[in-house]
N, C-alpha and C positions, 0 to 999 in steps of 0.2 A: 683578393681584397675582401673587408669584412664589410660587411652592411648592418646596423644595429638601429632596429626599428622599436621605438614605443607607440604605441596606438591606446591613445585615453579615451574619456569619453568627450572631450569635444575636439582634439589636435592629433594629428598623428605625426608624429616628430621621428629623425632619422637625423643618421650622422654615422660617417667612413673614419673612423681613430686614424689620428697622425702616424700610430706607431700600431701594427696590426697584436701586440704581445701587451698588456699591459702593464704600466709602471704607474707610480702615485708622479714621478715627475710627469710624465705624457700627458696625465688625465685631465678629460676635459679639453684637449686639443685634439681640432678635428681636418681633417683633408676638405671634407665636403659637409654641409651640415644643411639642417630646412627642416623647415613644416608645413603642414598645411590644415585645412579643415576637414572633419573626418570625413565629412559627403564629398572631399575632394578627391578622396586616393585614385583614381584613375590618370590624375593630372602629374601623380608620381613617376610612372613611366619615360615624360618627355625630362625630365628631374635628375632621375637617372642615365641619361641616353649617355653611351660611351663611358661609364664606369665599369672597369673591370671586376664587377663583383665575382667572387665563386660559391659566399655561403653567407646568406641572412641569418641573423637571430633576432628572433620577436616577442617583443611582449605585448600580448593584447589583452586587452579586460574588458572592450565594446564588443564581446559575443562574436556568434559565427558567421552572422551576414557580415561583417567587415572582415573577420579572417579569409571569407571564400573569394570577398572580391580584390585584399591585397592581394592573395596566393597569385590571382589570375593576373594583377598586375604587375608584381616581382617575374612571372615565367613571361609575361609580355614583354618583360624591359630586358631581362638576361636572359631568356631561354629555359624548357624543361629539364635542365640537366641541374638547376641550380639547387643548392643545399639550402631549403628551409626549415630551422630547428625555432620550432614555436617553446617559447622559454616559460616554465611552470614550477611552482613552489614546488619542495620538497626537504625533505627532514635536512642535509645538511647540502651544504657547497658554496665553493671559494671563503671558505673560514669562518661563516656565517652559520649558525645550528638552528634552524626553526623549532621552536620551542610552541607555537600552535597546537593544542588539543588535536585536532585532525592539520596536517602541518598540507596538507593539498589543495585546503578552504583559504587557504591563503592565499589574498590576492596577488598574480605574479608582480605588479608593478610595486606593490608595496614590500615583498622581499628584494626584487633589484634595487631597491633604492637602499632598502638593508646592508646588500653585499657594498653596493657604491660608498656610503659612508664610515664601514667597517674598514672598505679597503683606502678610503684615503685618511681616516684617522683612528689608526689602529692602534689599540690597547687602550681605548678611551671608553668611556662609560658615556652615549652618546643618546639624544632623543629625535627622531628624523621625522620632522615635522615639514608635509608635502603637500601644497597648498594651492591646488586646481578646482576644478568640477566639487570635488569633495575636499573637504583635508582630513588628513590621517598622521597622528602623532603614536608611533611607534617606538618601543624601549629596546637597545643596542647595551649588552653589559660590554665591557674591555675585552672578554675574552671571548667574545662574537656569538651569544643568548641570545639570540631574539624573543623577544619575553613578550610583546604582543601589546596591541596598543587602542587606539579608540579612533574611530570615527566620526565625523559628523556634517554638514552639509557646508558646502565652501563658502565662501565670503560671498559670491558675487548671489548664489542660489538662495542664501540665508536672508541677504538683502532683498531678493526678488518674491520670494515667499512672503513676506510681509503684506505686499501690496497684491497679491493673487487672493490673501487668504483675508484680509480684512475690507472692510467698506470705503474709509474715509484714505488710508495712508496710500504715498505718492510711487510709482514706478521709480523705482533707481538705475537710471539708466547707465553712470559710470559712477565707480568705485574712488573718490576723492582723498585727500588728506583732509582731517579736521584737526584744528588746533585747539579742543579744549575736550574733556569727557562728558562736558556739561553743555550741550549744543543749544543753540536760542532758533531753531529752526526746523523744521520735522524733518525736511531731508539727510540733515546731519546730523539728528536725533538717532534716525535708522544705521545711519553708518557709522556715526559713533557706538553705538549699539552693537554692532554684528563685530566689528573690532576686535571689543573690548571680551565680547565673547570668542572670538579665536584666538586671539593671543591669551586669554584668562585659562584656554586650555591647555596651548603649548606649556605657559608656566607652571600649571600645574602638573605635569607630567613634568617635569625638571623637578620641582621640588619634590614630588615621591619618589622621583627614581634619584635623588640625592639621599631619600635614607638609607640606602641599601647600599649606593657607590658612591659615594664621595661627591667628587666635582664632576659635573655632568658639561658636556656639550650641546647643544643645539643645534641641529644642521638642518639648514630653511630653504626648501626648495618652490616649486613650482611659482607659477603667472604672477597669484598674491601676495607670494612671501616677499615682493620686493615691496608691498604695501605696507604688509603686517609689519617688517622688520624696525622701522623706526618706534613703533609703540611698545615692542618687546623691553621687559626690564630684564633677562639675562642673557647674557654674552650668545649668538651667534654667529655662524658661521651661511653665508649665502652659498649657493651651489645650480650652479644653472647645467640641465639637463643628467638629473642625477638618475635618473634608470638608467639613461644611456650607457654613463659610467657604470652601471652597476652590472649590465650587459657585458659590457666589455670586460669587467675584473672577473664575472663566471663564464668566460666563452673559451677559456683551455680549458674547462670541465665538460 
């Protein structure tokens, strides 16, 4: 049995594929699936208890103090015998070409998310905008370029930075819908605000990468994207847990 781990920087998410070989029909279908918070990984073990695991694949991008302490909880929960292959950019695999200046500086969760929506919409000219802790709106050609893409601070940190770094404005304690761009309130001033700047990025990474490819896709992942997605003016596609998937389409390589 396969065990497919992403570790962000606030969740570490896992999930056992229905089908241990990957298909686009499978994907995204899980036997076992869960998260938890990253200062929780210890409580993975009981999570695990009786999964026939034989070989993990990891993506981590919270550094080596949490790699060293899943490693200890993966061999606590199945044994030292187990295969753990920590997952890292590299110039090509599973159809995907990294196309990165130094293609290793690439963060692995943001090439899994790569391979994830190359492999379930293939020969499309796609923008895989991944909207946690961070969001990163990366460019996918049809014929699997990853052409590199932009970062910037996530919705909920964008909102919260406001209020750490100014005098008067208010703590944003949760992420709401607003129904207008033009807010009569400070609170909804700010998060009308951080919005209109995330999604004003995702669009714009769709309109430049429609000069070069044609008709682009959108494919809208992580915590926020089910926020951002109603305020999006082009066509996306939702995806929930798209490294996983993205794990699972490079785990015969």
């Amino acid at each position: 049995m396969l065990l497919l781990i992403d570790v962000g920087n606030t969740l570490i998410k896992w999930g056992v594929p229905a089908q241990p070989v990957f298909s686009v029909a499978e994907a995204g279908r899980w036997r076992h699936v869960g998260a938890v918070a990253r200062a929780e990984v210890a409580a993975l073990a009981q999570a695990w208890q009786g999964l026939p695991v034989v070989r993990a694949l990891v993506s981590n991008v919270a550094g080596p103090v949490v790699r060293e302490a899943l490693q200890a909880t993966l061999h606590a929960a199945f044994g030292a015998q187990l295969r753990i292959d920590w997952f890292a950019s590299q110039p090509q695999l599973a159809g995907v070409r990294n196309r990165y200046k130094n293609p290793g500086q690439l963060g692995c969760d943001r090439f899994a998310s790569a391979i994830g929506a190359h492999a379930l919409f293939p020969r499309r000219a796609l923008i895989v905008a991944t909207c946690g802790t961070a969001t990163t709106v990366d460019a996918v050609t049809p014929d699997g370029d990853f052409l590199g893409g932009m970062i910037l601070p996530g919705l909920g940190v964008m909102a919260t930075s406001l209020a750490l770094n100014t005098a008067q404005l208010p703590q944003i304690q949760s992420i709401s819908a607003v129904a207008t761009p033009f807010a009569d309130n400070t609170t909804d001033a700010i998060i009308a605000g951080c919005i209109a700047a995330q999604t004003g990025a995702i669009e714009r990474a769709v309109a430049a990468h429609q000069h070069t490819h044609g008709e682009v896709l959108c494919v809208l992942a992580g915590g926020a994207g089910q926020v951002l997605a109603p305020y999006l003016s082009t066509p996306c596609e939702k995806v929930d847990n798209l490294v996983l998937i993205g794990l699972h389409a490079a785990a015969a390589e």
